[in-house]
N, C-alpha and C positions, 0 to 999 in steps of 0.2 A: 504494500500500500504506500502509494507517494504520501511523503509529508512536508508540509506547507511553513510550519511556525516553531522557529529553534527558540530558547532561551537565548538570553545573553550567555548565559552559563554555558551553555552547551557549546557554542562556537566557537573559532579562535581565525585569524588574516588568513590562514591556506586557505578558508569555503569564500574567498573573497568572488567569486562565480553564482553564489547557491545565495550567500548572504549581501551582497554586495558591499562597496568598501567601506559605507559607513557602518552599516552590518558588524560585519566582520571584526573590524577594528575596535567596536565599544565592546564584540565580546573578546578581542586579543587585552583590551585594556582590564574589562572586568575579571580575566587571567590572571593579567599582574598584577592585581590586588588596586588597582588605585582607584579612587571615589569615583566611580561611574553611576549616576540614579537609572535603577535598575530597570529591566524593561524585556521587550523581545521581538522577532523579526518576523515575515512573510518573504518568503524567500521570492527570487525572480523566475523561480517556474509556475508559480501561483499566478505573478505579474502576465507571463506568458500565452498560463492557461486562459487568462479572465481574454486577452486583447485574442486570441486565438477565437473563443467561444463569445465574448460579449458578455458574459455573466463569471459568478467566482466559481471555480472551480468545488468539486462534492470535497465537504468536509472542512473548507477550510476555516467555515464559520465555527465549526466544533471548536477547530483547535484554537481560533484565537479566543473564545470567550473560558476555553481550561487553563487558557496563559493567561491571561485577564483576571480569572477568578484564583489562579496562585497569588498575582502581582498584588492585587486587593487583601487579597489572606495576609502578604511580609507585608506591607504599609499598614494593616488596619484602617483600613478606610475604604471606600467604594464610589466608584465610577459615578459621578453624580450624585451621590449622598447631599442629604441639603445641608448639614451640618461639617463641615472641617471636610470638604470632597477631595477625592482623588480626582487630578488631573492628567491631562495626558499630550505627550507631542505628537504628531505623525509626521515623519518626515522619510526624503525618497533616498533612495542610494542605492545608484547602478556599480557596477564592478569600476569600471574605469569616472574618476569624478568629472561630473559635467556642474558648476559650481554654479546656483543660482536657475540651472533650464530647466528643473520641474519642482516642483511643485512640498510646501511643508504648512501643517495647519498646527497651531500652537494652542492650549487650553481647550482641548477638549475636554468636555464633561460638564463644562457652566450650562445656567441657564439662568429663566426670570427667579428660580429658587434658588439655587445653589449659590449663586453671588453673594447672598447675602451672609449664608454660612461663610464663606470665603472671605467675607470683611469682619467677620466674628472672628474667625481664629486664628486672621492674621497680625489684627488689629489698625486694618488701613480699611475703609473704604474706599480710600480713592483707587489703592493698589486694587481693590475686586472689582469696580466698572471698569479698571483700566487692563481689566485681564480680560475679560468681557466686549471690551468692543474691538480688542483683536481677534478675538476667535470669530464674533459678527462678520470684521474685516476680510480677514482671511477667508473664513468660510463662504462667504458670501460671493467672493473672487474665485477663489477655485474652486471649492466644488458647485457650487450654483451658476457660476459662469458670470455673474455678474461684472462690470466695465468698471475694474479698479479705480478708475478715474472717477466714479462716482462719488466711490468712499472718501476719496483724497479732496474734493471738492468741498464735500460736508465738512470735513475737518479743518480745512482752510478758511471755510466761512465764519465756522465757530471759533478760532482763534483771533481771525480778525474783527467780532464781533468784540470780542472778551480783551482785545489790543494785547495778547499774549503773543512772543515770537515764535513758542514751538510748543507742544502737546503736556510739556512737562509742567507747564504754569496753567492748566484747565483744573479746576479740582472735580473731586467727587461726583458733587451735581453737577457739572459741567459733561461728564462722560458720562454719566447717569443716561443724559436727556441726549447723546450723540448716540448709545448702544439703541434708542426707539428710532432715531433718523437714521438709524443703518437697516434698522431692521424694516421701517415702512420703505424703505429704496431697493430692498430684496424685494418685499410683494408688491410694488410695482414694478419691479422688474422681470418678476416669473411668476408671478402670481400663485407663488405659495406663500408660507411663513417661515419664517430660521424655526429649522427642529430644536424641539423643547428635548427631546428625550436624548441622554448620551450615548444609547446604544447605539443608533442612526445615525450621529455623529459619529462615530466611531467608524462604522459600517459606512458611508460615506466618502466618509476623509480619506480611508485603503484606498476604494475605487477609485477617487479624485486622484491620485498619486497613480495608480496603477495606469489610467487616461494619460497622465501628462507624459507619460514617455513618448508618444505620438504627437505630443502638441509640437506646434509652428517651433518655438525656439528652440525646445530639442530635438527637432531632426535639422534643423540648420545645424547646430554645434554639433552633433554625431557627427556630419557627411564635413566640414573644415575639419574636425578631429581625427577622420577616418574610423569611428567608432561602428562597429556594426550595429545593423536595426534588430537585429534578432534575440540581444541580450534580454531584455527587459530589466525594468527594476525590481529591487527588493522594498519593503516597506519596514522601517523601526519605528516602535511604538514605544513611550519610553516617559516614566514618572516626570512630570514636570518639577523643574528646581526655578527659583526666581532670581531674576536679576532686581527686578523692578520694585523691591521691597525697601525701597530709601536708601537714605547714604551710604551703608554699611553693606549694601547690593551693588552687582552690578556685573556686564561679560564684556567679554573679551575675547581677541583673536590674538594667538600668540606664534612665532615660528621662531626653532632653537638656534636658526642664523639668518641671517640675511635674505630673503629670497632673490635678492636683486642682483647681490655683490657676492653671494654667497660668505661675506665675512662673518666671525665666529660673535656671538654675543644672543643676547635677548632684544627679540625685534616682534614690536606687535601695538595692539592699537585695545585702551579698555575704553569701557564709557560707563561712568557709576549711574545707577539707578536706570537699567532698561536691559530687555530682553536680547539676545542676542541678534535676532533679526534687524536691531537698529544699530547694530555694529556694523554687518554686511550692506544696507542699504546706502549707508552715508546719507542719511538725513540730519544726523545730528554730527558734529565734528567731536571726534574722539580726543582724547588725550594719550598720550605716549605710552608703553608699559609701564617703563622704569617707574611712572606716577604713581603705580600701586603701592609700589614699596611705603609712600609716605601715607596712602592712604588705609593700607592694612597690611601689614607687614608679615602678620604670620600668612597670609593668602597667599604674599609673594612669595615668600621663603618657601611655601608646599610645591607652590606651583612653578618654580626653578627647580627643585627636586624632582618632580613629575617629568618636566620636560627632558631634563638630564637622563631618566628613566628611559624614558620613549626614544629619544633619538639613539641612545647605546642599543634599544632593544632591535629597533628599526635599521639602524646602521646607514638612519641618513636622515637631510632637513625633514623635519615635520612641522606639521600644522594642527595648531592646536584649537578648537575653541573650547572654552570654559564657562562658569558664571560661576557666583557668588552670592548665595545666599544666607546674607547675617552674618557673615564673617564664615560660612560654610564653603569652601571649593567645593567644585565639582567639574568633573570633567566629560565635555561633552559628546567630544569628536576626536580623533586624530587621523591624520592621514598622511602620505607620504608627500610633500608640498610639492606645488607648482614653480619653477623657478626662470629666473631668463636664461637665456644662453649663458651668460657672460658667471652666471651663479652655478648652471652645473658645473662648467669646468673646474671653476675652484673650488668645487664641492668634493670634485671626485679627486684631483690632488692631493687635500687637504685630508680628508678620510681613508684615503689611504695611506698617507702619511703617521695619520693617528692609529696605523693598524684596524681600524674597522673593519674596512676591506680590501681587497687586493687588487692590482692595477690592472686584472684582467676584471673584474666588476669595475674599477672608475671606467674602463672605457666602454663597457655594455651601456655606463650614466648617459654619457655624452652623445652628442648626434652630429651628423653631415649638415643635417637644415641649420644646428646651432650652430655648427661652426662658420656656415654661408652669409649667418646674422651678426657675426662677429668679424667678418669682414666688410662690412658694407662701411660705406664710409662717415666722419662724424661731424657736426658741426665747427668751423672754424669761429672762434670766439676768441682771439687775438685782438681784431678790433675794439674799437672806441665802444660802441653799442652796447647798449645798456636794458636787461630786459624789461618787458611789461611788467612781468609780475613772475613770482616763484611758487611752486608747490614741491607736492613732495616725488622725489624722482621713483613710483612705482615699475616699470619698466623700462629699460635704457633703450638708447637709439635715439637717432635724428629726423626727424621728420618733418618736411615744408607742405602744405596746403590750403587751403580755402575755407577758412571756417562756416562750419554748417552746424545749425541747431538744433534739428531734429532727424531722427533715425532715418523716415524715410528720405530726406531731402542728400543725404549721404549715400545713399542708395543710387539715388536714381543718378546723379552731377559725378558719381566713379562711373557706374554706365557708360555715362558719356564720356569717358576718357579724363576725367576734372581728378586731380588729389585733392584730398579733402580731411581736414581737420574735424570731428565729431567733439564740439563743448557741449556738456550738458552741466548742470548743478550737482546734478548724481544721477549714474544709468543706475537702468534696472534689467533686468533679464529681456525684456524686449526691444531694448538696444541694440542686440543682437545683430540683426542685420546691417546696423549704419557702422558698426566698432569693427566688423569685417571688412567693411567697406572703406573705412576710411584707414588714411596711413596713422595717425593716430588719433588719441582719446586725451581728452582735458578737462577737468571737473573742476570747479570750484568747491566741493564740500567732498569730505570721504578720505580715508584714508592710506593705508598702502593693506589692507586686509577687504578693502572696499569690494564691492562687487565688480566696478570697473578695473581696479587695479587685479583682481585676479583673475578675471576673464582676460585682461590683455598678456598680461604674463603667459598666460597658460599661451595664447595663441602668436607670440614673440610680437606683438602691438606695441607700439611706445605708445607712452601712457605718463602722465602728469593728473598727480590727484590732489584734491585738498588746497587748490590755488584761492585761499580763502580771502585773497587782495583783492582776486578778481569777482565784478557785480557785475553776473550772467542771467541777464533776460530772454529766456528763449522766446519767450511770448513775443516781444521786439526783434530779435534775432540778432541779436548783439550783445558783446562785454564790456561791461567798464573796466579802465585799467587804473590805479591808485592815482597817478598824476592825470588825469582825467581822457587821456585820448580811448576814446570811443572804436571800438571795431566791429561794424556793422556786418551781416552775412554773405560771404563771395570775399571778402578782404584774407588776403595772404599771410600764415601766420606761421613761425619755426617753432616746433616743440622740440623741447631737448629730454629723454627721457633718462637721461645719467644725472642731468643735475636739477633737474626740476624747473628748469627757466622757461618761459616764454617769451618768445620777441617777435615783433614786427616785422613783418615782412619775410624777403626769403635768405637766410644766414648762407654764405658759403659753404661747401663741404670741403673738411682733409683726408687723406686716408686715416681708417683705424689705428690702432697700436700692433692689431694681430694682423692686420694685410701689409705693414711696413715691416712686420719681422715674418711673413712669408717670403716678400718682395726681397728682402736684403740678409734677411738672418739675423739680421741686428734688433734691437729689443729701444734703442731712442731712448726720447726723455720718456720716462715710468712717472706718472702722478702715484699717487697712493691707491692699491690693488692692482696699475696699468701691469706693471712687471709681475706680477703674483697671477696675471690673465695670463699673458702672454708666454710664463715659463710653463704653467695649468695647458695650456694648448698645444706649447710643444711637446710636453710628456706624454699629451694622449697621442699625438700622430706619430709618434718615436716607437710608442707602445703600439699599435696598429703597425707599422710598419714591421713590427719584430715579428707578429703572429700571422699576419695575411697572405690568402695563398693568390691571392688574384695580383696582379702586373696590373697597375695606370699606366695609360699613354695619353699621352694631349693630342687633341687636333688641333693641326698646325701649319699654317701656310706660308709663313715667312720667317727668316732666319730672327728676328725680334722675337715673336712667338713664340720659335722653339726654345730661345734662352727664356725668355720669361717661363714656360712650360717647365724647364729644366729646376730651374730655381724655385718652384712651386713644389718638387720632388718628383716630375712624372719622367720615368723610367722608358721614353722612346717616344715617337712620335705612329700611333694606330690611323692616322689620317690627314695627308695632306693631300689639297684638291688642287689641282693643275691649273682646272680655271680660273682660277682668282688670278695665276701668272698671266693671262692673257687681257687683260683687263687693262683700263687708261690709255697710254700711248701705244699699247703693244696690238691694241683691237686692229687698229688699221692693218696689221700683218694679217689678223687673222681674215678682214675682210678680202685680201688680196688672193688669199687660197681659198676662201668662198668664191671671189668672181672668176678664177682662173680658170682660160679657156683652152687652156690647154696642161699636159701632166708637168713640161717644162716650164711655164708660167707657176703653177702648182707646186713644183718641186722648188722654184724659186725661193715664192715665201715659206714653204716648209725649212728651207734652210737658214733662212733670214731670223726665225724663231730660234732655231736649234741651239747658238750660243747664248742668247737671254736663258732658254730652259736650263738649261746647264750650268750658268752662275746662279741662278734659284736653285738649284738644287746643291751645289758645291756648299755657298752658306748655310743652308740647312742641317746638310748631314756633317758642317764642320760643328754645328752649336751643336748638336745630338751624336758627338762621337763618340764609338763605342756604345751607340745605342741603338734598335732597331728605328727605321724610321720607315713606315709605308706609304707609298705614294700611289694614288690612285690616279690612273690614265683618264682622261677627258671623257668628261660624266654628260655637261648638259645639252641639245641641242644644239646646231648651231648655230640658229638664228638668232638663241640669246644674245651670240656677239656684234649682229645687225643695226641698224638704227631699228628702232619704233617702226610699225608695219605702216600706222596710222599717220605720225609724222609726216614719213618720207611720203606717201601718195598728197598731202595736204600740200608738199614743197611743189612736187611734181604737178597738180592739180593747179595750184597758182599760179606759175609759172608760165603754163599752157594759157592760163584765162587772160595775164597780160598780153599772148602772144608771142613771147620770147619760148625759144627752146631751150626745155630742160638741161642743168646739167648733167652729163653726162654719166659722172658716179651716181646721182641720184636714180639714174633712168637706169641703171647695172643694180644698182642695191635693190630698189624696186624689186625686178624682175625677179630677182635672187630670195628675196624676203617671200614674194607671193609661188614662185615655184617652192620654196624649204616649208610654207605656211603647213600646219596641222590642228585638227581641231582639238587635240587634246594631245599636247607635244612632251606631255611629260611620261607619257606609256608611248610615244614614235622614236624618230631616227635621232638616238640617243645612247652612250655607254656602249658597251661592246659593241653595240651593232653599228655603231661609228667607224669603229675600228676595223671593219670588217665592207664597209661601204668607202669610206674614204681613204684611197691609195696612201701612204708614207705618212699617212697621223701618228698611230703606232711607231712605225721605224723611228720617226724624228724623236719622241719621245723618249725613248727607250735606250736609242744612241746617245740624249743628253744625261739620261741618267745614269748609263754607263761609263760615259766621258764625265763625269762630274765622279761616281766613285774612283775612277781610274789614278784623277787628278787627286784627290784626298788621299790614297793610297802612295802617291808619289812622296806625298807632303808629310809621311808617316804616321799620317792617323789611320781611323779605324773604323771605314764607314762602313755602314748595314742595312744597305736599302732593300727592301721588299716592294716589288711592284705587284700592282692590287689594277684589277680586271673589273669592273663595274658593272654590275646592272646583266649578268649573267642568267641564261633561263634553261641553258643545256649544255650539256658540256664537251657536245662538238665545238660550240661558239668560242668556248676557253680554251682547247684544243688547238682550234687554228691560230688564236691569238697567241697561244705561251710557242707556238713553233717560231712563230714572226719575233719575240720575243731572243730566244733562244738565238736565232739566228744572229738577229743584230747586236747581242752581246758577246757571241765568237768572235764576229770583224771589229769590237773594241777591244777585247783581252787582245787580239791578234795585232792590232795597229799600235797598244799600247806598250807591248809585251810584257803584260802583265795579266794574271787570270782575274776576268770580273764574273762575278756571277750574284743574282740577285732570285730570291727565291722567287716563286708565281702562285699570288692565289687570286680571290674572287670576293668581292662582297656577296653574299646572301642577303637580299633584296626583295627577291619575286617568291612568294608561294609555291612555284612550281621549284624552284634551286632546291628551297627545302626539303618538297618533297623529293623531289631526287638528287641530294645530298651522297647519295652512296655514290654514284655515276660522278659526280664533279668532284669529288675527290681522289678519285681515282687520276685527275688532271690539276688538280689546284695542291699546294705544299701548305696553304692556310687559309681559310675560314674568315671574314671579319662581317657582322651582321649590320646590316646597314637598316637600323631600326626604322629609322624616319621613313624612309619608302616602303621598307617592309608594311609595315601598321597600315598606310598608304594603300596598299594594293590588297591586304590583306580584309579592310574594311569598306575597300570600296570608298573612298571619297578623298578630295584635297586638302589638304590641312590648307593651303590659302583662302578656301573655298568657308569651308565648314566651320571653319570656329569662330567665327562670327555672328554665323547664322542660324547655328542650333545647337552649339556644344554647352551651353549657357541654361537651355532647357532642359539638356541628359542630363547633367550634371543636379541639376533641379528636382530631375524625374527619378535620378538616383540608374538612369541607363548606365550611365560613367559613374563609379565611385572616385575618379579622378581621370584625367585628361589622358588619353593613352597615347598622344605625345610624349606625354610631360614621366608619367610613369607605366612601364608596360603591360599589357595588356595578357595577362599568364593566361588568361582563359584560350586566348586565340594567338595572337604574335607571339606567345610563351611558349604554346606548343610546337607552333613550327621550327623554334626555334629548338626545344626538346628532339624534336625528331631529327633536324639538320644535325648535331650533335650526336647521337647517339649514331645516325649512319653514317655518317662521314667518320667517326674514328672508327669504326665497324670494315669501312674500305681502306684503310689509313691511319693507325693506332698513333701514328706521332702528328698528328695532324695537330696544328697551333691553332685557336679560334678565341676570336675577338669580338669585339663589338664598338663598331665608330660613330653609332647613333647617339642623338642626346641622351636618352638613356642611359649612356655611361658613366653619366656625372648624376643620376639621381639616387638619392639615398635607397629607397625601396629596391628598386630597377636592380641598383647593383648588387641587394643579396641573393635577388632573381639570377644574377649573371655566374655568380658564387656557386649555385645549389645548380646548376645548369651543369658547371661542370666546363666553365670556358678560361681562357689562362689569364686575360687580359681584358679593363675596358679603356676608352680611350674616349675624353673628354673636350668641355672648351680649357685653356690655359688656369680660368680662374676657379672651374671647379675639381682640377686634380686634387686640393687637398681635402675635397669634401670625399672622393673616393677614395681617398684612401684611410682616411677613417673609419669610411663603411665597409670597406673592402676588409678590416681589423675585423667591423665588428661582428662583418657574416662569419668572419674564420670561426670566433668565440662560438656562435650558435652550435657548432661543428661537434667542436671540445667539450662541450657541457660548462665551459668556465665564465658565461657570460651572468650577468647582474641575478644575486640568488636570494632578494630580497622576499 
């Protein structure tokens, strides 16, 4: 018989699946003995069952009212009792944290009777309506579905009725007579009433929770998290403790280092007298941790013990929330925090420094994406300029855009191609959309535990919280700044999210500290933690480097490139494209062996080319000595090297209407554009079949790149060119090509008197190579997968074409769980590529295979390329070092040595 509803007791962080992480974690805490108010879970197959069927699964109401009637039995007290009642939380918790996208309802079990108990035996009444019209609040919002806006409306009347700033100066009667205007704004809203009875509520608030996993903002956060839809949540039910119970109350969010910097200390945000939800919200401005200490000292002292506890036990930053009631801790939450880039790395140094863990777990920590965000470049703030205003630096990074007020209006102006800054006073989970959308997040109120700041975190956002100089009217759509300049909506604004500054307009950018010490090796002026990042990064690529079985190569087309590549750490060049040498001043040659009307006209400009070819490749394979470098023979069309089809008939077309006769190359180019014309030239006379139509392409090529190793060779280096065959679909076509090949590297070994030899393979490109992968290996000496086209051909559509026009809707529809450009597509371009691999080393067991598509440089893509079984991927310049972290971290998956948290 499945079952539904564990204790606390019974669980512990491994059922983090069954129980989910907040689950899991109140029963790993309630383990180690530390003050958890007691409670129990509905696990996420329950969750499952219910969004599966629509209704709760058989039994599960059993088990939670036998858990219910224990929890009632240890407190002495009962679920809506009128006198001293038990209360209750419901909140959501999926396996992986989605922080603020579904759904938590607090104080269950009040009603029109039970309040009143409730101010009896606390001895507040203000504290029992003020327990009271959250629950109204809340429940009213999520489970009855009512337009939060409502309630916040009411609340805002009545304050400014009463000229109080915020909720905490209403008394008693005040939220007395707000818990009836909540409750008549429900029956006019759904024309029922707020259930009286706590069972309902109870029963209820599961389902409300178990709903929200399908609501609007959490399936946007799953699909940017990459989080599957099939988890569901779990549901924790769990004795209420009070913040809200006066001075001597109050919660907090606390993490055992820095999330930001990952430096070592107590970092976190309390607010005395209020429930924890007005922690996360940022409605009210928090005070620092450190303040507990003066305000209650034994709390602080348990709860720097506590945390000390959790992070040794976890063996990494955690996140804590807590409250405080009466000078009572309690512990609410933990979890393994969310952190920026800049924060794992010196997290995972630092602990395993401290022996926590070992440096093959720091680098399971770390990531290619954080490391891609830790090069991006930072604001230059050398100048005079002086910012608007400052808050608190919640996540780093530099970011210029347009400030926008509201969620949607972020949405649609990124659409349009606009950067865009998202200010708001405080997001809420329905921000959602405009805080993805924009390059960064700026709040005037909230702190760094805020909802804003740990949504952006999580999702590497710069983000500025807490700018509490700045008077943000969204309603107006504008901020004031302390010296009074005014920034109205669409005005240009720099967020700086390392130091918390704001400034006008658009700041210049430097490079980072960690792309000047990729760049040079060198580590610069270090501010305080810069050197502590920057050594943190080399230790993990050092570390990757030691354990990974996969080879980086950059793609590379010019001798700059391949030194920049080189210094980047990538171990050879997997693709360099010929065309780009033909390119600017050199078109005109190639135009000339277009028009040629003859093989000696032809053979002309083929020669004319041959020495340019051949000092492009001499520099290249001098930067890359001693290292493979693959050069792939003339890939596109060759009308790409033409004028404009359209252009040149417009010149020609004018020219004629004055009367005057055309000139001459125009009326040749012409001809030549409209005879080469194809309706869809990127599957025509293109890549091999070039080679094989157009007399002495190949030769001139192949001779340059002969005579370029030859020359290297003289000069006592130690070049290693591999020529790479394009766009192959059989492997007679490679066949003919590696003999023409072959041939013309005899007559340079022979002219030079020196042996050259250059190995010959093929991109795999077409569907059809893959699948007859065993037959072209039998002809090719290496393999290198040309993703971009492959995916191309493989799905039927143009990436020029298509992602404009409806990759925006998959993605939406959930067809793409991401761009299968951007990362590969295992279902389909995975498999082919599984198949070309396993028969190609089946015809050919030393067979080398690669991959020169963008793919090579994505974090995912490359564990895909790892588990494939391929030797090497080969990147742009700037993201070999993102591969080769990943390339570490797929090795770990291998070894079982990767992060065993």
């Amino acid at each position: 018989m499945v079952r539904y509803v564990y204790d606390f007791t019974e669980g512990g962080r491994e059922m983090a699946g069954l129980l989910g992480g907040k689950g899991s974690n109140l029963a790993e805490m309630t383990r180690l003995g530390l003050p958890v108010p007691p409670g129990f879970v509905i696990t996420t197959e329950a969750c499952r069952a219910f969004l599966t069927t629509g209704g709760e699964p058989p039994g599960m109401s059993r088990e939670v009212s036998d858990h219910l009637a224990a929890l009632e039995e240890a407190a002495g007290r009962r679920l809506g009792q009128r006198d001293d009642p038990l209360l209750l939380s419901v909140r959501s918790g999926a396996r992986f944290s989605m922080p603020g996208m579904m759904e938590t309802i607090l104080d269950i079990g009040l009603n029109d009777d039970s309040v009143s108990g409730l101010a009896k035996a606390s001895g507040s009444e203000r504290f029992a309506w003020d327990s009271y019209r959250r629950l109204v609040q809340m429940f009213g919002a999520t489970v009855m579905g009512v337009d939060a806006a409502l309630f916040e409306r009411a609340m805002t009347d009545l304050e400014e009725l009463r000229g109080t700033g915020d909720d905490l100066r209403l008394d008693a009667r005040d939220l007395a007579g707000l818990v009836e205007t909540y409750k008549t704004v429900i029956r006019r809203e759904t024309g029922e009433d707020f259930p009286q009875s706590p069972a309902e509520q109870l029963r209820r608030a599961i389902l409300a929770v178990f709903q929200s996993w399908n609501g609007e903002r959490a399936r946007l956060y799953r699909r940017r998290e990459h989080i599957p839809d099939d988890l569901g949540t779990a549901v924790s039910v769990q004795r209420m403790v009070f913040g809200n119970l006066g001075a001597d109350s109050g919660s907090g969010v606390a993490f055992t280092r820095d999330p930001a910097t990952g430096r070592p200390g107590l970092y976190g945000d309390y607010l005395p007298d209020a429930q924890g939800e007005d922690v996360v919200s940022g409605i009210r401005n928090t005070v620092p941790l450190s303040e507990l200490e003066r305000l209650d000292a034994a709390s602080y002292t348990g709860l720097r013990a506590h945390m000390e506890t959790l992070e040794r036990h976890y063996r990494d930053l955690c996140d804590i929330e807590f409250t405080i009631e009466r000078g009572t801790l309690w512990m609410l939450q933990t979890r393994v925090g969310k952190r920026t880039a800049e924060a794992a790395f010196a997290l995972a140094a630092a602990l395993a420094d401290e022996g926590l863990i070992t440096p093959d777990e720091g680098l399971a920590r770390v990531s290619g994406e954080g490391l891609a965000r830790l090069m991006f470049p930072r604001f230059d703030t050398s100048g005079d300029g002086e910012p608007l205003a400052r808050g608190l630096p919640a996540s780093p990074g530099a970011a210029v855009g347009a400030a926008v007020f509201h969620s949607a209006d972020a949405v649609r102006r990124a659409a349009a191609g606009e950067k865009v800054v998202l200010v708001r006073q405080e997001t809420n989970p329905d921000d959602l959309p405009g805080m993805i959308a924009a390059q960064a997040v700026l709040t005037g109120r909230g702190g760094k535990t805020s909802h804003a700041a740990v949504v952006a975190r999580g999702m590497g956002k710069v983000c500025v919280c807490g700018a509490e100089e700045l008077t943000v009217d969204t309603g107006a759509r504008r901020f004031t700044a302390p010296d009074g300049t005014v920034v109205e909506e669409g005005t240009v604004v720099s967020v700086d999210g390392s130091t918390g500054a704001v400034y006008a307009g658009a700041v210049p950018l430097v490079d980072s500290e960690v792309m000047r010490f990729l760049e040079t090796g060198e580590t610069g002026e270090t501010g305080e933690g810069a050197g502590g990042l920057v050594d943190a990064v080399a230790r993990a690529l050092a570390r990757a480097d030691t354990v990974r079985r996969l080879e980086v190569r950059a793609n590379a087309d010019t001798p700059a490139d391949a030194a920049r590549a080189r210094r980047f750490g990538a171990r050879g060049i997997g693709l360099c494209r010929t065309e780009h040498m033909f390119l600017g001043e050199r078109r005109k040659l190639v135009e000339e062996m277009i028009l040629a009307d003859s093989p000696t006209a032809r053979d002309r400009a083929l020669a004319a080319l041959l020495p340019l070819q051949r000092q492009d490749f001499a520099g290249i394979l001098e930067a890359m000595d001693g290292l493979p470098v693959t050069i792939r023979l003339l890939d596109p069309p060759l009308h790409e090297f033409l004028p404009d089809r359209t252009a040149l008939a417009v010149r020609v077309a004018a020219a004629e209407a004055r009367g005057d006769l055309p000139a001459a190359r125009d009326t040749q180019l012409l001809a030549a554009v409209n005879r080469m014309h194809e309706e869809n030239p990127m599957l025509g006379l293109r890549g091999v079949r070039l080679g094989l139509v157009v007399p002495g392409l190949v030769a001139m090529q192949v001779r340059a790149i002969g005579e370029a190793v030859a020359e290297r060779l003289r000069a006592g280096g130690d070049p290693r060119a591999e020529i790479m065959v394009p766009l192959v679909g059989d492997a007679r076509e490679l066949s003919i090509v590696g003999e023409e090949v072959r041939r013309v590297l005899a007559e340079v070994s022979e002219a030079a008197g020196t042996p050259v030899a250059c190995p010959v393979g093929t991109m795999i490109e077409l569907p059809r190579a893959a699948l007859t992968a065993g037959r072209i290996a039998a002809e090719a000496e290496f393999f290198s997968f040309g993703t971009n086209d492959l995916t191309q051909t493989t799905w039927g559509f143009s990436r020029d074409d298509v992602e404009a026009e409806f990759f925006s809707a998959y993605l939406d529809k959930g067809v793409f769980p991401a761009s299968p450009f951007e990362t590969i597509d295992r279902d389909g371009v995975g498999r082919l590529v599984g198949i070309a691999v396993a028969e190609g080393r089946a015809a050919r067991p030393d067979l080398k295979i690669g991959v020169c598509g963008e793919h090579g440089g994505d974090p995912d893509s490359v564990h895909f390329f790892h588990a494939a079984g391929l030797d090497y991927v080969s990147c742009s310049p700037f993201r070999v070092p993102v591969a080769r972290l990943e390339a570490g971290r797929a090795a770990l998956r291998d070894t079982g040595a990767s992060d065993s948290r």
